[in-house]
C-alpha positions as CSV (number, residue, x, y, z in Angstrom):
1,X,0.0,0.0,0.0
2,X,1.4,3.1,-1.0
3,X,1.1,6.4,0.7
4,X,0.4,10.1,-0.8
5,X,2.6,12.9,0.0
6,X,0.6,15.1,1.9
7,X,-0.1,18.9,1.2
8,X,1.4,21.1,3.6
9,X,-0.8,23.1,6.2
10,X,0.1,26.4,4.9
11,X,-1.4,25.7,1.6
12,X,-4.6,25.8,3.3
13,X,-4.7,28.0,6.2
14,X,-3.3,31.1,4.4
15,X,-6.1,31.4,1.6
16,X,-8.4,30.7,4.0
17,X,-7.2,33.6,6.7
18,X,-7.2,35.7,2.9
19,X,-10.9,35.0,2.6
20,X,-11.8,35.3,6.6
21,X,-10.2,38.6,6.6
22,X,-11.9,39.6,3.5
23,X,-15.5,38.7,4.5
24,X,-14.9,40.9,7.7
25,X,-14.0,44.2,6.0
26,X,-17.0,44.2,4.3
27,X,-19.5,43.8,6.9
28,X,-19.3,47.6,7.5
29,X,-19.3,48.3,11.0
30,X,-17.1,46.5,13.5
31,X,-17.8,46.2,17.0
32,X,-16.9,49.7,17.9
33,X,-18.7,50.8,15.2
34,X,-16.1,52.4,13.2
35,X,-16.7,52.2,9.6
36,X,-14.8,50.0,7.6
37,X,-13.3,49.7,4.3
38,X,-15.7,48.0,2.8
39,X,-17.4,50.8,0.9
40,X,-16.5,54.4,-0.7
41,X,-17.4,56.5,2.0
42,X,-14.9,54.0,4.2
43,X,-12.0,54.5,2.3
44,X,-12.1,58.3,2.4
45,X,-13.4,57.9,6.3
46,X,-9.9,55.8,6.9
47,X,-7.6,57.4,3.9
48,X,-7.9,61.0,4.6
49,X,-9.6,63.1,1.2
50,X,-9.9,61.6,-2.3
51,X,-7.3,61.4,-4.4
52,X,-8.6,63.9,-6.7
53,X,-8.0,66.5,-4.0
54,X,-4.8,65.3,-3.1
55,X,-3.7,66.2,-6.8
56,X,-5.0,69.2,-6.9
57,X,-2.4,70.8,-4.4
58,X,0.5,69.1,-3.8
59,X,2.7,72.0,-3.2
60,X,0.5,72.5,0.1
61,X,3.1,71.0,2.8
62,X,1.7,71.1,6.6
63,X,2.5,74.0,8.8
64,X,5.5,74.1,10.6
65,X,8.1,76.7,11.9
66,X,10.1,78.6,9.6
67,X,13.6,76.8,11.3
68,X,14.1,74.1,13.1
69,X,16.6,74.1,15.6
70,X,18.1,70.6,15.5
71,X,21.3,71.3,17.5
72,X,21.1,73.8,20.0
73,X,24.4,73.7,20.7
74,X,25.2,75.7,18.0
75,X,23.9,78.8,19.9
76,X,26.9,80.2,22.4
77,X,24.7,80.7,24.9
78,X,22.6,77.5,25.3
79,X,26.3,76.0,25.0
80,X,27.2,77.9,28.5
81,X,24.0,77.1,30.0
82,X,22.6,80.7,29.9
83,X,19.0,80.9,30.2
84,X,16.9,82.0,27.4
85,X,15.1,85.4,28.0
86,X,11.7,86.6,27.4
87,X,10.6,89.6,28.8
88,X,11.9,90.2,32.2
89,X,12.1,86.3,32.6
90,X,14.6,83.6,32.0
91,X,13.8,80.3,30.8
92,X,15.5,77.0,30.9
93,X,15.1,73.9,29.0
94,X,12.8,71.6,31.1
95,X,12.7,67.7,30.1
96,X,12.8,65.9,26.8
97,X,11.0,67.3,23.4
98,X,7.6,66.6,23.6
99,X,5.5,66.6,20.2
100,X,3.1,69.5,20.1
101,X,0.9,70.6,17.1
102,X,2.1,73.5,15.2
103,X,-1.0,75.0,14.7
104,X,-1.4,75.1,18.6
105,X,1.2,77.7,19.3
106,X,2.3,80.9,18.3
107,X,5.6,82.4,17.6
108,X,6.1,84.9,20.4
109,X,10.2,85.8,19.8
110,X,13.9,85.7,19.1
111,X,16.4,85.3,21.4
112,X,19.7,85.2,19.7
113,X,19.2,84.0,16.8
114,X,16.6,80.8,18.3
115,X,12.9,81.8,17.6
116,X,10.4,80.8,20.3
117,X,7.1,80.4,20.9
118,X,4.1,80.2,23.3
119,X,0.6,78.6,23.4
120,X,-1.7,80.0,20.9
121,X,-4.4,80.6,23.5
122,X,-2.1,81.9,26.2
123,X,-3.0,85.7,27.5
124,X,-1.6,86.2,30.4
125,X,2.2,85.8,31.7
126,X,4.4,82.7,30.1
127,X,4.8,80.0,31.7
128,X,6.2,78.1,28.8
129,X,8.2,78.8,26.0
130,X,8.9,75.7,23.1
131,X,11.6,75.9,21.0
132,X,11.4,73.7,17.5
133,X,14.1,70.9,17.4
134,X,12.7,68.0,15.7
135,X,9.1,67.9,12.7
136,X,6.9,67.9,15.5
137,X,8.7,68.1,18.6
138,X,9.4,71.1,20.6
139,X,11.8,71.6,24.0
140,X,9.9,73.4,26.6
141,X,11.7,75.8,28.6
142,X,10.4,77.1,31.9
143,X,11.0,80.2,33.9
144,X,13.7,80.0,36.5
145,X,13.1,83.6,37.8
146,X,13.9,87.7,36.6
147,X,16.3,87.7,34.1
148,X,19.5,88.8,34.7
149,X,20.4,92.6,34.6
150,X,22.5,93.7,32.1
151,X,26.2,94.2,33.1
152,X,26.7,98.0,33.3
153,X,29.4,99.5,31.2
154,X,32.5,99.7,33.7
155,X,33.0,103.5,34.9
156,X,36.3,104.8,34.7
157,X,38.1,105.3,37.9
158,X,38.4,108.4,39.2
159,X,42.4,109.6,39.2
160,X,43.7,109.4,42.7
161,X,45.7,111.7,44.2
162,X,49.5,110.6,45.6
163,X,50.1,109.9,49.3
């Protein structure tokens, strides 16, 4: 009696798991009911706008500062650990880049040469500026207290008279 080589398991499972996942995404609405690709309407839902619009303008890039500051340490005074000033306050850089929205801040400043910027909806005194380093990310800096006052021009010494 002779035997028949048999057909591996993957032959079977993976068209199968095609078809499964196939019959699911056109149902329509899951469980959550979240709309599914299974129809028109779904794929612009889950795709963003039609493609038609997407040729229209291509040139249209998302908003985002007009420099990014991907090395700070570029800047003589972020190198010597001098605060950044705003106002009558100092500010220094408080924790990792966290990813804020662009279009939820304003630009407020310069600071030698290193544009920041505040909360679009803020109105009263900062409490924190962001500095672009990274698409998306931005380094908060906090106050630390009154800026620093200026170092007055030294005054000549009055001449002395002799002993």
């Amino acid at each position: 009696m002779e035997r028949r080589p048999r057909t591996p398991r993957i032959v079977w499972v993976v068209p199968a798991l095609a078809l499964a996942v196939g019959a699911a995404a056109c149902t329509g609405d899951d469980a959550g009911g979240v709309m599914r690709a299974g129809s028109a309407e779904g794929l612009v839902w889950r795709l963003g706008p039609p493609a038609s619009a997407a040729s229209e303008d291509t040139a249209a890039a998302t908003a985002r500062p007009d420099e990014i500051y991907y090395d700070l340490t570029a800047y003589e005074w972020y190198r010597r650990g001098e605060p950044l000033i705003a106002g009558d306050l100092a500010f220094q850089p408080d924790g990792v880049p966290l990813p804020v929205s662009f279009d939820s801040l304003r630009r407020a400043g310069n600071y030698q040469g290193v544009d920041y910027y505040v909360r679009r909806d803020l109105s009263g005194p900062l409490d924190t500026l962001f500095v672009p380093v990274f698409d998306d990310y931005w380094q908060p800096f906090l106050p630390v207290g009154p800026a620093p006052a200026a170092n007055p021009a030294a005054r000549p010494q009055p001449a002395s008279s002799g002993p």
